[in-house]
mmCIF file of the N, C-alpha and C atoms, coordinates in Angstrom:
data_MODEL
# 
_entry.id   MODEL 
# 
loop_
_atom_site.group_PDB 
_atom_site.id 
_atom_site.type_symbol 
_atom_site.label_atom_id 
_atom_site.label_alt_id 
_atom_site.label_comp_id 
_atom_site.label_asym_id 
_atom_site.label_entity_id 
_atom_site.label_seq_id 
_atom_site.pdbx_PDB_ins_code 
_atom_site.Cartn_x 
_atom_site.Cartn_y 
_atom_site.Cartn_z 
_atom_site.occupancy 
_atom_site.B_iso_or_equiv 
_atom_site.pdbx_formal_charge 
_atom_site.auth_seq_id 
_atom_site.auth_comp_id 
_atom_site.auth_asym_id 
_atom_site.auth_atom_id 
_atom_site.pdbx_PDB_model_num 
ATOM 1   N N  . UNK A 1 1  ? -3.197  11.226  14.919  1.00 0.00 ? 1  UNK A N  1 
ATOM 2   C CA . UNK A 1 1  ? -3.916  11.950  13.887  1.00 0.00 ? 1  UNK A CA 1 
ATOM 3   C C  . UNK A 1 1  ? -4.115  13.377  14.385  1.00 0.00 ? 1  UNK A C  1 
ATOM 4   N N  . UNK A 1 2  ? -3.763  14.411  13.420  1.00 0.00 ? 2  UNK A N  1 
ATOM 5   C CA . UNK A 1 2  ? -3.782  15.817  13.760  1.00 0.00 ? 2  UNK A CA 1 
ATOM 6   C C  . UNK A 1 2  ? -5.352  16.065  13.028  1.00 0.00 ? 2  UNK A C  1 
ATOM 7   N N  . UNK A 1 3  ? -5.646  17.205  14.194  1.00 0.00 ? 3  UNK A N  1 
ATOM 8   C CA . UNK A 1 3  ? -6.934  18.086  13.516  1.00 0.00 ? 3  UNK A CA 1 
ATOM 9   C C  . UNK A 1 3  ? -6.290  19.554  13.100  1.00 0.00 ? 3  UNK A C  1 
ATOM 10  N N  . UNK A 1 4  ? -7.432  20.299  12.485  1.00 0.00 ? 4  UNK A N  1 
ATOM 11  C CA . UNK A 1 4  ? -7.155  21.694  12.345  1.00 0.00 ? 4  UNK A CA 1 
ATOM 12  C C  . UNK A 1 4  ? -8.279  21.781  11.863  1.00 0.00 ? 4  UNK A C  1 
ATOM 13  N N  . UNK A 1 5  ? -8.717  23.166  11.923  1.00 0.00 ? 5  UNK A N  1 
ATOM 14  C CA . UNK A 1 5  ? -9.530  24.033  11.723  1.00 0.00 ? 5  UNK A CA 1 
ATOM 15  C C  . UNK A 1 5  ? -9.548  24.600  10.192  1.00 0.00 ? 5  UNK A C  1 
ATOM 16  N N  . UNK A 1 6  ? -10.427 24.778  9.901   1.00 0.00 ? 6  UNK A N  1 
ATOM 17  C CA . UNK A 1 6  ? -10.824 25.406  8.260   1.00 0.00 ? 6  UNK A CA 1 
ATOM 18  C C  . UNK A 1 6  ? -9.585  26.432  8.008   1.00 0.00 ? 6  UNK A C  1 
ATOM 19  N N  . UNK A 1 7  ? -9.675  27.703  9.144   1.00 0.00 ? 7  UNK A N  1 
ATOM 20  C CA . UNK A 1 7  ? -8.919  28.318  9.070   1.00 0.00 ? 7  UNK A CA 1 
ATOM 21  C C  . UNK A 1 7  ? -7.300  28.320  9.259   1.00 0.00 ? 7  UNK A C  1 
ATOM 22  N N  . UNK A 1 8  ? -7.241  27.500  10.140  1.00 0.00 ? 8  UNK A N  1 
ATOM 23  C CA . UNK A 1 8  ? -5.880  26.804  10.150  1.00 0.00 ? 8  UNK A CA 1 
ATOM 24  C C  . UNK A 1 8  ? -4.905  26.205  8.886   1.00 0.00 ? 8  UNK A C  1 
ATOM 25  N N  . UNK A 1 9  ? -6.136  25.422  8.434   1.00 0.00 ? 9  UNK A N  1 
ATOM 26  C CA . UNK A 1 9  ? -5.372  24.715  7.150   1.00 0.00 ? 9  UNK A CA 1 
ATOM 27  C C  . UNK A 1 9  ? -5.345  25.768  5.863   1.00 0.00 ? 9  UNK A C  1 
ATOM 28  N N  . UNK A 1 10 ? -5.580  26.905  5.771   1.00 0.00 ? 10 UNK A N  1 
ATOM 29  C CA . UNK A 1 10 ? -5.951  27.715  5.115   1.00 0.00 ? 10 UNK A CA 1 
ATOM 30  C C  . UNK A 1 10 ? -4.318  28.671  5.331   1.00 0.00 ? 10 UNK A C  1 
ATOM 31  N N  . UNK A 1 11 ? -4.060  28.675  6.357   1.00 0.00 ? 11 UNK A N  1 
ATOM 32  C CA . UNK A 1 11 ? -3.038  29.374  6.534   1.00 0.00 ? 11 UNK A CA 1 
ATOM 33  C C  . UNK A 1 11 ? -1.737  28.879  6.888   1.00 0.00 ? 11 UNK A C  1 
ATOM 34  N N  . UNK A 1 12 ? -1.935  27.154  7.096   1.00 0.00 ? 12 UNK A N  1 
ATOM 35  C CA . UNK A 1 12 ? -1.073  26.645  7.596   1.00 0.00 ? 12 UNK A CA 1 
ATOM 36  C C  . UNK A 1 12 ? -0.813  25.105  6.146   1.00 0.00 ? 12 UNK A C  1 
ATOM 37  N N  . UNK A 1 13 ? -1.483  25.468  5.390   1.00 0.00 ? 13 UNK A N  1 
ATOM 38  C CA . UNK A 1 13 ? -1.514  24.352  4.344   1.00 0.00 ? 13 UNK A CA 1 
ATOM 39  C C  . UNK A 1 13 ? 0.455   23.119  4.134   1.00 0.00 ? 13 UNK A C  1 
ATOM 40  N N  . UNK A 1 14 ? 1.279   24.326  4.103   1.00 0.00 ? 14 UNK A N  1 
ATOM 41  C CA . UNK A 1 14 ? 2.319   23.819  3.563   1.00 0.00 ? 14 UNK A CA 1 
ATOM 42  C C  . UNK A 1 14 ? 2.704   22.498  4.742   1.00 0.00 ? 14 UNK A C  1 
ATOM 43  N N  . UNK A 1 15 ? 2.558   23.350  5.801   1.00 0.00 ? 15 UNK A N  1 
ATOM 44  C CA . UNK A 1 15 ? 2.934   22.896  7.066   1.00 0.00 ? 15 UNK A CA 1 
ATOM 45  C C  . UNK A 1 15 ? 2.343   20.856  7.617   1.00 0.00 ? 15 UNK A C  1 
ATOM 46  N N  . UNK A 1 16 ? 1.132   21.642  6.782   1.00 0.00 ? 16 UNK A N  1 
ATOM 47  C CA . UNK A 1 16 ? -0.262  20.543  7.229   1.00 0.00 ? 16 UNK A CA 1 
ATOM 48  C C  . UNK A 1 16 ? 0.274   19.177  5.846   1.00 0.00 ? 16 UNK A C  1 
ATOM 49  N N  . UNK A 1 17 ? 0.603   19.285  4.904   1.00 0.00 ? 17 UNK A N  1 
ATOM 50  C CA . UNK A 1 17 ? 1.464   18.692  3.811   1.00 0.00 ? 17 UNK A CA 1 
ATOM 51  C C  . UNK A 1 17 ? 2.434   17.993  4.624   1.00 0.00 ? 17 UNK A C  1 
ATOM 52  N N  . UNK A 1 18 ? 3.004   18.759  4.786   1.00 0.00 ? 18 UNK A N  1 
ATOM 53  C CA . UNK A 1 18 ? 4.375   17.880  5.297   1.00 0.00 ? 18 UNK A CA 1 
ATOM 54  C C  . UNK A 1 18 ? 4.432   17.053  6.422   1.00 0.00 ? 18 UNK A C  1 
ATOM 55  N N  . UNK A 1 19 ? 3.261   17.387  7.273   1.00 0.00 ? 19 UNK A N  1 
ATOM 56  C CA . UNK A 1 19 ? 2.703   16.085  8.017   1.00 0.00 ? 19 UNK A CA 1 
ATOM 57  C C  . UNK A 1 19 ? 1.945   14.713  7.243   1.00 0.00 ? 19 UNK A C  1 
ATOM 58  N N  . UNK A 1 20 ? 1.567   15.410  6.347   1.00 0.00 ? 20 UNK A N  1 
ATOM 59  C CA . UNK A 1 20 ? 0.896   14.080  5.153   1.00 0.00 ? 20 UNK A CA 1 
ATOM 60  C C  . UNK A 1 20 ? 1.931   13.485  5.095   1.00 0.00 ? 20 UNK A C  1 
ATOM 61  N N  . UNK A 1 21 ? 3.147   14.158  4.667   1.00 0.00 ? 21 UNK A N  1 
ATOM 62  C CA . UNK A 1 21 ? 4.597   13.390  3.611   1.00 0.00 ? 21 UNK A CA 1 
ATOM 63  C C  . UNK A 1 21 ? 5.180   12.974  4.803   1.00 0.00 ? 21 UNK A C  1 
ATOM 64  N N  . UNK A 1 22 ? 5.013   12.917  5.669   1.00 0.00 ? 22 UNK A N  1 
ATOM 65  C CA . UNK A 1 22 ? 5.587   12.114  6.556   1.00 0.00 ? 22 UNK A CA 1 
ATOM 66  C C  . UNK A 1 22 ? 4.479   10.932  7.091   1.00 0.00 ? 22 UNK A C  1 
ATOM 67  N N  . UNK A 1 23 ? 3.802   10.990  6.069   1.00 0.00 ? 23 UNK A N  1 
ATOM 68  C CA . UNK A 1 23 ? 3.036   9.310   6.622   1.00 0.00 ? 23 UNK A CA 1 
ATOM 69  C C  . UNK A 1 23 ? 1.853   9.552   7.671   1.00 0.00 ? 23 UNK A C  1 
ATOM 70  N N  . UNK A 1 24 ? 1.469   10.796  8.232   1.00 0.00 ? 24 UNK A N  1 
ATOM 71  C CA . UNK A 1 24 ? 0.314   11.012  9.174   1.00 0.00 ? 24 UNK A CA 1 
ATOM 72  C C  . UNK A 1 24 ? -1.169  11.644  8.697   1.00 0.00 ? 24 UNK A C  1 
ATOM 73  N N  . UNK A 1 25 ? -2.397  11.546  9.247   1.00 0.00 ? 25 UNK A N  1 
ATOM 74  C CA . UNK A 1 25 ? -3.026  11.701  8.569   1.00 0.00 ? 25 UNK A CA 1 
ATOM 75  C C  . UNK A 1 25 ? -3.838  13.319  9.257   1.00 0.00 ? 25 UNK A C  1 
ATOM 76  N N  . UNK A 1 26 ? -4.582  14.344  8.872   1.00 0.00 ? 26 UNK A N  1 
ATOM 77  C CA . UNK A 1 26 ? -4.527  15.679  9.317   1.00 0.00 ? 26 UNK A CA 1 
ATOM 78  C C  . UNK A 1 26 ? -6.338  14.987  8.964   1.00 0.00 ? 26 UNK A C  1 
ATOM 79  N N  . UNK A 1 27 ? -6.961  15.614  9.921   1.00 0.00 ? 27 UNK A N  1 
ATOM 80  C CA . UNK A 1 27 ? -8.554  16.065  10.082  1.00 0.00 ? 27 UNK A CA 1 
ATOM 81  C C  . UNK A 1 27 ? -8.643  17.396  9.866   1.00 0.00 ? 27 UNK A C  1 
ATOM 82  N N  . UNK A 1 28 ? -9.322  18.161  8.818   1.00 0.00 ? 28 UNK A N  1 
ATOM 83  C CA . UNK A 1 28 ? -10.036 19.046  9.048   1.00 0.00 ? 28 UNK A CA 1 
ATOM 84  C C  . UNK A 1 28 ? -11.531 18.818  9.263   1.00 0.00 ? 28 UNK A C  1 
ATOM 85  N N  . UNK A 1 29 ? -11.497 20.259  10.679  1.00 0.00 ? 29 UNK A N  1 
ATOM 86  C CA . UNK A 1 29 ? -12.879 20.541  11.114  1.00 0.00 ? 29 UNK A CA 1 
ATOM 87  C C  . UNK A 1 29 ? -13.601 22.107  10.749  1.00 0.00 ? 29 UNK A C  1 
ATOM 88  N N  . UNK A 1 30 ? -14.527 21.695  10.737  1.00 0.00 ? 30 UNK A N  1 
ATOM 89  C CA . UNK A 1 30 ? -15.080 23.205  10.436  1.00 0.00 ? 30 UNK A CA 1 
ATOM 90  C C  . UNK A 1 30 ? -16.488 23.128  11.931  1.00 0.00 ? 30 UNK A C  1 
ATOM 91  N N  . UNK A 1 31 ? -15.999 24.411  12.530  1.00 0.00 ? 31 UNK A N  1 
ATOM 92  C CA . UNK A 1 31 ? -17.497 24.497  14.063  1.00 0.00 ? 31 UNK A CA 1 
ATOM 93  C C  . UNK A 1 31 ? -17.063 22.997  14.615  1.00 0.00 ? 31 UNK A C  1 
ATOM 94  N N  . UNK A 1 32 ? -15.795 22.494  14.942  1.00 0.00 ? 32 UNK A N  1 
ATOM 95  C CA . UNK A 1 32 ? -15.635 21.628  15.266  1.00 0.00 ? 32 UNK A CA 1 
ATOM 96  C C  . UNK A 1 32 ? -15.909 19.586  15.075  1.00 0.00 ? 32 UNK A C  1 
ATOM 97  N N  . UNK A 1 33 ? -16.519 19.855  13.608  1.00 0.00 ? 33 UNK A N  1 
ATOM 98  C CA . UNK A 1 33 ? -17.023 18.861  13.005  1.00 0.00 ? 33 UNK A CA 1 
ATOM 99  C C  . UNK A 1 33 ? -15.946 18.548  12.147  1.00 0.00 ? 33 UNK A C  1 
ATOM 100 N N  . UNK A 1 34 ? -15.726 16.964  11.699  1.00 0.00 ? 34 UNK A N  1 
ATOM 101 C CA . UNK A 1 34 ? -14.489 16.560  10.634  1.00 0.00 ? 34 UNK A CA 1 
ATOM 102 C C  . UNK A 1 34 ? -15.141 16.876  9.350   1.00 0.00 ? 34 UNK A C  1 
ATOM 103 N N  . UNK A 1 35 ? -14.932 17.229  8.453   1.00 0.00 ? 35 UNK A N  1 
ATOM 104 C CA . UNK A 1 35 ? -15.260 18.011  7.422   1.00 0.00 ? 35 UNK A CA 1 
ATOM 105 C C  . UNK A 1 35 ? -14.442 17.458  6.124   1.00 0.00 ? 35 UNK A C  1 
ATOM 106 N N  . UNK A 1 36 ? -13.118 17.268  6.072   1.00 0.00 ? 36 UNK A N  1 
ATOM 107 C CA . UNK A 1 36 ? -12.041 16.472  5.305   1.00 0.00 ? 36 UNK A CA 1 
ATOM 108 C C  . UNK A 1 36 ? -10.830 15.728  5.896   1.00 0.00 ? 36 UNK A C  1 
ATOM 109 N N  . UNK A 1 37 ? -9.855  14.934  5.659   1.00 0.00 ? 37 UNK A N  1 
ATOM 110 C CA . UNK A 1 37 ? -9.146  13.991  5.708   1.00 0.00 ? 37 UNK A CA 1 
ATOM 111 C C  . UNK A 1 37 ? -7.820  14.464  4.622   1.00 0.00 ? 37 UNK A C  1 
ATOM 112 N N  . UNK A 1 38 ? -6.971  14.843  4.631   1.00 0.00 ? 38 UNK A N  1 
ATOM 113 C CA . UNK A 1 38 ? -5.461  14.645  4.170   1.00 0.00 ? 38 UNK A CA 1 
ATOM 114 C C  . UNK A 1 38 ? -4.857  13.575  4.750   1.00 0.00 ? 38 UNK A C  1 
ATOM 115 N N  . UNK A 1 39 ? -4.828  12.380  3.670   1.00 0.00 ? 39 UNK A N  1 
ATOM 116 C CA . UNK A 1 39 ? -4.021  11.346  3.926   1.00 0.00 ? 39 UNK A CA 1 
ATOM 117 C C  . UNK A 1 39 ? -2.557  10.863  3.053   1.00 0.00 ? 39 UNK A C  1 
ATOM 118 N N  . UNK A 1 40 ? -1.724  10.434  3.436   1.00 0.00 ? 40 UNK A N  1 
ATOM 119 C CA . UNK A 1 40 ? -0.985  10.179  2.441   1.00 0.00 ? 40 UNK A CA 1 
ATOM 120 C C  . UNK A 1 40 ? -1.550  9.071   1.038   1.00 0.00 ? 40 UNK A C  1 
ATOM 121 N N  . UNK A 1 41 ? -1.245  9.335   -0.207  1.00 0.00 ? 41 UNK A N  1 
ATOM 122 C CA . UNK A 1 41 ? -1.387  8.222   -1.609  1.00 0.00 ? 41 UNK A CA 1 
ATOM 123 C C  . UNK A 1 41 ? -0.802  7.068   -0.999  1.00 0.00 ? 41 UNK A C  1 
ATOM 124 N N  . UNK A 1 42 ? -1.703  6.013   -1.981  1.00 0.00 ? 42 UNK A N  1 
ATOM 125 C CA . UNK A 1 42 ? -1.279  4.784   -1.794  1.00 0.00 ? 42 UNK A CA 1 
ATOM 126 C C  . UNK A 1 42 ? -0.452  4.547   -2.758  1.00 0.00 ? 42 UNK A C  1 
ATOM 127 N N  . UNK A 1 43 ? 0.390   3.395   -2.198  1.00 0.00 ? 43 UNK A N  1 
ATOM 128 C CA . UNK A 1 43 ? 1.620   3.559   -2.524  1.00 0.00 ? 43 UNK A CA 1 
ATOM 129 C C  . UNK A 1 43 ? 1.595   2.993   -4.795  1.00 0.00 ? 43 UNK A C  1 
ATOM 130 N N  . UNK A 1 44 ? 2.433   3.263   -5.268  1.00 0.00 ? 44 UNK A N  1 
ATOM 131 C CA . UNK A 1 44 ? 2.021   2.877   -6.797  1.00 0.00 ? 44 UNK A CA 1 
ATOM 132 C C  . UNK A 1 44 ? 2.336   1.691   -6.583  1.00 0.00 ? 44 UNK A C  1 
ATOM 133 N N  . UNK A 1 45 ? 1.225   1.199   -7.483  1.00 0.00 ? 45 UNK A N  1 
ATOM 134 C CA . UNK A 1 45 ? 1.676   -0.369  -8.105  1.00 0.00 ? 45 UNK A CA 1 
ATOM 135 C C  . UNK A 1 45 ? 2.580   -0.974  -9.302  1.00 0.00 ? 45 UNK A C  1 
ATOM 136 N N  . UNK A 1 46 ? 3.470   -1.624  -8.246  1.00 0.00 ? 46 UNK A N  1 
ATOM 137 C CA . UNK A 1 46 ? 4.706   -1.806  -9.194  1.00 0.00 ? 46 UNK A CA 1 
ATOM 138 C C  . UNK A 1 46 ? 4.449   -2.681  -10.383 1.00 0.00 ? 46 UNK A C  1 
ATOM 139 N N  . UNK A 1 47 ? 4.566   -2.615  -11.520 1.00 0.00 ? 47 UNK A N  1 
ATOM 140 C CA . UNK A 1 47 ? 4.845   -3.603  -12.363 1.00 0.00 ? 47 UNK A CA 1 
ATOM 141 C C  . UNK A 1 47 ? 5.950   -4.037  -12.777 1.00 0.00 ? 47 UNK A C  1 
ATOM 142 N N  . UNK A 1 48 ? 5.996   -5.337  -13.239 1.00 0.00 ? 48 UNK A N  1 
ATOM 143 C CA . UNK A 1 48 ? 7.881   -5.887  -13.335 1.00 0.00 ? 48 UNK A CA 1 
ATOM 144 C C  . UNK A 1 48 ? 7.113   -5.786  -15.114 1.00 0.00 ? 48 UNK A C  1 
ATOM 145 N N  . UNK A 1 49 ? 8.431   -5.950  -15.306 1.00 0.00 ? 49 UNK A N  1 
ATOM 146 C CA . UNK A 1 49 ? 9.130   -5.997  -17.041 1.00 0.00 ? 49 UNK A CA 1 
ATOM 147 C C  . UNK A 1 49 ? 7.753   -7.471  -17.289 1.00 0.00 ? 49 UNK A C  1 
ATOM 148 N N  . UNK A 1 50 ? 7.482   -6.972  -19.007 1.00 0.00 ? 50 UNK A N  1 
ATOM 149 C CA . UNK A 1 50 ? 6.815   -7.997  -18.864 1.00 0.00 ? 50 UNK A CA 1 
ATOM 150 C C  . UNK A 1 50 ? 7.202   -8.944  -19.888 1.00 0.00 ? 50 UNK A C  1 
ATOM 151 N N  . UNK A 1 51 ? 6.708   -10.245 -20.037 1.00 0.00 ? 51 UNK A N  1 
ATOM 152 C CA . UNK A 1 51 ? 7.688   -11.063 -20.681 1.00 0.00 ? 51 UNK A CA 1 
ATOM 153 C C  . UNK A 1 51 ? 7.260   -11.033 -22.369 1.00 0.00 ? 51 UNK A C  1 
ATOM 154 N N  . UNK A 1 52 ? 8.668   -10.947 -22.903 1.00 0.00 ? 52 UNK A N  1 
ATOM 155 C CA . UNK A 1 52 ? 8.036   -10.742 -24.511 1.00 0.00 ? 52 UNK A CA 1 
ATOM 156 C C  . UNK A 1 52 ? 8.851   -11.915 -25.015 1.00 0.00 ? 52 UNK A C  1 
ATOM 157 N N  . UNK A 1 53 ? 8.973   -12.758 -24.778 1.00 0.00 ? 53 UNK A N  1 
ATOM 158 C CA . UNK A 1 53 ? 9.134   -14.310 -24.923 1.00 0.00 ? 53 UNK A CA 1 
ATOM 159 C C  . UNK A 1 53 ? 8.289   -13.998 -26.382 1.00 0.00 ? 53 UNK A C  1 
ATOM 160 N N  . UNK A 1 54 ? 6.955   -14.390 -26.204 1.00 0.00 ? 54 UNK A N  1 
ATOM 161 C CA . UNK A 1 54 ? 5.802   -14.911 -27.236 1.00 0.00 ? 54 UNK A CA 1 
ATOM 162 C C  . UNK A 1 54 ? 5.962   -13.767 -28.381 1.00 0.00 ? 54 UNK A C  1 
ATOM 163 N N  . UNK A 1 55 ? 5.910   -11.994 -27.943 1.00 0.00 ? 55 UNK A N  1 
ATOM 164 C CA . UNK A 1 55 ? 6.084   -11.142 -29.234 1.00 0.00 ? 55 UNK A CA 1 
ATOM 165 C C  . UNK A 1 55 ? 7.536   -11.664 -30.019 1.00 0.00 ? 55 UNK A C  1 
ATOM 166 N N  . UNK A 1 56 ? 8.694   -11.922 -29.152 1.00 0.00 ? 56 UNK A N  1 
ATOM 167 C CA . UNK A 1 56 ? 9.870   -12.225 -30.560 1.00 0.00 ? 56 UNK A CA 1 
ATOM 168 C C  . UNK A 1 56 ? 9.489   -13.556 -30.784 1.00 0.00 ? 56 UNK A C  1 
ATOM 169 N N  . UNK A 1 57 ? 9.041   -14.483 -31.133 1.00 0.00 ? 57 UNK A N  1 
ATOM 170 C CA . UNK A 1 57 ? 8.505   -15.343 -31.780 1.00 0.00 ? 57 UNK A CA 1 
ATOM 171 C C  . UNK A 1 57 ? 7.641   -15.035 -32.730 1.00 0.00 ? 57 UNK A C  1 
ATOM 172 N N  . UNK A 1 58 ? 7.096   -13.967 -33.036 1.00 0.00 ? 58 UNK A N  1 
ATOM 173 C CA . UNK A 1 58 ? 6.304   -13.584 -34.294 1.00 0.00 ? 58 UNK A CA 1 
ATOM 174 C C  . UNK A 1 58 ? 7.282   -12.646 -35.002 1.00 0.00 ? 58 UNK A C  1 
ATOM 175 N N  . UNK A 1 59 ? 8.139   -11.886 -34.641 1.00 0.00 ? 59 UNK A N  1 
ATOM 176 C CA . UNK A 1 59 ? 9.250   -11.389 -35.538 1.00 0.00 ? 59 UNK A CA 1 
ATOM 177 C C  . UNK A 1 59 ? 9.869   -12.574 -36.492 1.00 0.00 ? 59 UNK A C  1 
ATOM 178 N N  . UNK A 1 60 ? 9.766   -11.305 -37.386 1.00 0.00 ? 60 UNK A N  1 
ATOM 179 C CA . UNK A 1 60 ? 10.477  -12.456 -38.642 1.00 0.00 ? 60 UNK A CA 1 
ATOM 180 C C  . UNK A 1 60 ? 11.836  -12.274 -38.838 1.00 0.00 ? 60 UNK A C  1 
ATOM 181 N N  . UNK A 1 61 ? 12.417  -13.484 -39.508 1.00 0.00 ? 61 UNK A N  1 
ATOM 182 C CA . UNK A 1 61 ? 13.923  -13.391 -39.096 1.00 0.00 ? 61 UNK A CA 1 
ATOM 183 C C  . UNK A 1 61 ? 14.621  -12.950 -40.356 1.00 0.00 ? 61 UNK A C  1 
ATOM 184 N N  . UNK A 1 62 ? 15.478  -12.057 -40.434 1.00 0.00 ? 62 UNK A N  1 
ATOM 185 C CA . UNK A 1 62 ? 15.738  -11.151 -42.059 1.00 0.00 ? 62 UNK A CA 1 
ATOM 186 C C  . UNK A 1 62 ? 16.892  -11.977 -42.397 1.00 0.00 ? 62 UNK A C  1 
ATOM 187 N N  . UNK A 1 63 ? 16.708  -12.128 -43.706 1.00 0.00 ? 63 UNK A N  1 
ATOM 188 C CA . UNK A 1 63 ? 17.930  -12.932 -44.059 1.00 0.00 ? 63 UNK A CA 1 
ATOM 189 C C  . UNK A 1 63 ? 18.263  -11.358 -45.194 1.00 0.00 ? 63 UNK A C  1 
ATOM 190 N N  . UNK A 1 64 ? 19.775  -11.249 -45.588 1.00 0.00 ? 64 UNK A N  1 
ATOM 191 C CA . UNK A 1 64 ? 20.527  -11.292 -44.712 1.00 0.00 ? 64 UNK A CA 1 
ATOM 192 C C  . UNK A 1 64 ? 19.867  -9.780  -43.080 1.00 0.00 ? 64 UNK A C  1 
ATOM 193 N N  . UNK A 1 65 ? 20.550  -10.786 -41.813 1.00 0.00 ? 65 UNK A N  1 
ATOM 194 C CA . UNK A 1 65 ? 20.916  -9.811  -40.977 1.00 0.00 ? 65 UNK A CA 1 
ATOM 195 C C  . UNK A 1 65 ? 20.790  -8.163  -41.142 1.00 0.00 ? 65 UNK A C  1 
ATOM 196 N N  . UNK A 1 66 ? 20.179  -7.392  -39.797 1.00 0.00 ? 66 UNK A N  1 
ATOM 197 C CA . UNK A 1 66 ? 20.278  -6.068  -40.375 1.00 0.00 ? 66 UNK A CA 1 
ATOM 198 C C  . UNK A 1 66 ? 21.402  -6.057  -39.947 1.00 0.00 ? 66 UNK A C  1 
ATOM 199 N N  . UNK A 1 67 ? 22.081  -6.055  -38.895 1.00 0.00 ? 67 UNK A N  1 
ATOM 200 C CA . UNK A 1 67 ? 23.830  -5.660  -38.674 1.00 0.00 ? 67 UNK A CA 1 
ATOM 201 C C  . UNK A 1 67 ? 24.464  -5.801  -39.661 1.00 0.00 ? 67 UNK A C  1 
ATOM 202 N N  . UNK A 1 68 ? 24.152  -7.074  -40.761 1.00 0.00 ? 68 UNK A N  1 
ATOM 203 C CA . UNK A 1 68 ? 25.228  -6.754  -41.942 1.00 0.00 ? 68 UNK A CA 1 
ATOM 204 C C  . UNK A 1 68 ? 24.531  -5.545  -43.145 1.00 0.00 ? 68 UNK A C  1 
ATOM 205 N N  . UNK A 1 69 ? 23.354  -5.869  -43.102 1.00 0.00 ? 69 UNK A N  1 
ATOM 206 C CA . UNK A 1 69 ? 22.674  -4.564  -43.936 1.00 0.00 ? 69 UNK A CA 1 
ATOM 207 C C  . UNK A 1 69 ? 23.680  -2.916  -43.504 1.00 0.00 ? 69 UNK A C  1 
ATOM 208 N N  . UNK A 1 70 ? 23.652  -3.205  -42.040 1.00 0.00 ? 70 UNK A N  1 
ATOM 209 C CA . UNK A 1 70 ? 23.832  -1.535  -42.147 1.00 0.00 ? 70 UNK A CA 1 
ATOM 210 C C  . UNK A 1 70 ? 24.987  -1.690  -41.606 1.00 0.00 ? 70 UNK A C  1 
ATOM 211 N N  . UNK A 1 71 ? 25.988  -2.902  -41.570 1.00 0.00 ? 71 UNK A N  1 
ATOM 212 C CA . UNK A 1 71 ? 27.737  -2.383  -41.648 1.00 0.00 ? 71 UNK A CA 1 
ATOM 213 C C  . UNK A 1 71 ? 28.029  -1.867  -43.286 1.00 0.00 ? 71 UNK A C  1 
ATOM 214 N N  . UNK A 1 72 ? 27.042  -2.458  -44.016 1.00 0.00 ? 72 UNK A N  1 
ATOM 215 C CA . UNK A 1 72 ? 27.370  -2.504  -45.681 1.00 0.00 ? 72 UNK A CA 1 
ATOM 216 C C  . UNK A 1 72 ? 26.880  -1.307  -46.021 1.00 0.00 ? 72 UNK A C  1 
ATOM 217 N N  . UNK A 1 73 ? 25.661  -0.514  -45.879 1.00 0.00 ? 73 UNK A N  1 
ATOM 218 C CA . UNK A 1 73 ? 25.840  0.898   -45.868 1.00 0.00 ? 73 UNK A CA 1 
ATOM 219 C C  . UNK A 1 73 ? 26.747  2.063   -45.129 1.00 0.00 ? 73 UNK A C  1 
ATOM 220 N N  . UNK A 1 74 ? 27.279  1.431   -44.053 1.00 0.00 ? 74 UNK A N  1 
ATOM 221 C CA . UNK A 1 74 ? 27.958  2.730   -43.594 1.00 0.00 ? 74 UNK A CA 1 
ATOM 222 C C  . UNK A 1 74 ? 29.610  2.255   -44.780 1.00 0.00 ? 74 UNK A C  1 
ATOM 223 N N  . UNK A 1 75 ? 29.649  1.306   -45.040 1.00 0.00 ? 75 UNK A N  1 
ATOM 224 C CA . UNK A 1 75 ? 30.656  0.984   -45.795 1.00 0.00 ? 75 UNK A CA 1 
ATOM 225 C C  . UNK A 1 75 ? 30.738  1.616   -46.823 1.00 0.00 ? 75 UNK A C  1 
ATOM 226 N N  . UNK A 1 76 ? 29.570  1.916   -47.461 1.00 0.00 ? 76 UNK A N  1 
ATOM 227 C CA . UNK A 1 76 ? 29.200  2.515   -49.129 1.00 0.00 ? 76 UNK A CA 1 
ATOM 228 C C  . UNK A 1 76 ? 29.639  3.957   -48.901 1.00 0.00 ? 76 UNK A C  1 
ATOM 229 N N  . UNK A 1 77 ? 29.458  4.528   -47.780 1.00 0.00 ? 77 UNK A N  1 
ATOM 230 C CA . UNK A 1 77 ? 29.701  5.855   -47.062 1.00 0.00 ? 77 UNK A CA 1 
ATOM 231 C C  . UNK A 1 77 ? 30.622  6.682   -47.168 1.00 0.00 ? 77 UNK A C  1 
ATOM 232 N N  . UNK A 1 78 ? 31.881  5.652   -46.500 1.00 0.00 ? 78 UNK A N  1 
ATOM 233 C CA . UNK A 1 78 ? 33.085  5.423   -46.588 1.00 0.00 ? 78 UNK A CA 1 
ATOM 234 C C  . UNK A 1 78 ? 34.122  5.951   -48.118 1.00 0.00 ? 78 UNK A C  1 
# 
């Protein structure tokens, strides 16, 4: 774990970042006291696909088909 100084991180910010993005964590001190913490984010929480099983079961089923609905308009087109 790195420290720095008020003034340090003030002038050295980008620097002090890219020790974050590499996974380490930076102390700032101010008069030699810890004062703040730059840590890296936790990591996002993944979500998987979720299951829509149960929503197409409430879709209603078109008689006729839209694929034939709209082969028969682009036909009219034609």
């Amino acid at each position: 774990m790195r420290t720095a100084g008020i003034r340090e991180a003030r002038q050295n910010l980008s620097i002090l970042l890219d020790e974050v993005k590499k996974g380490r964590e930076v102390v700032i001190t101010e008069r030699g006291r810890p004062v703040a913490k730059l840590v890296p984010p936790d990591p996002p929480k993944r979500r998987g696909v979720p299951d829509l099983t149960a929503f197409r079961r409430t879709m209603p089923v078109l008689d006729p088909p839209l694929s034939s609905t709209i082969t028969g308009e682009r036909e009219d087109r034609a």
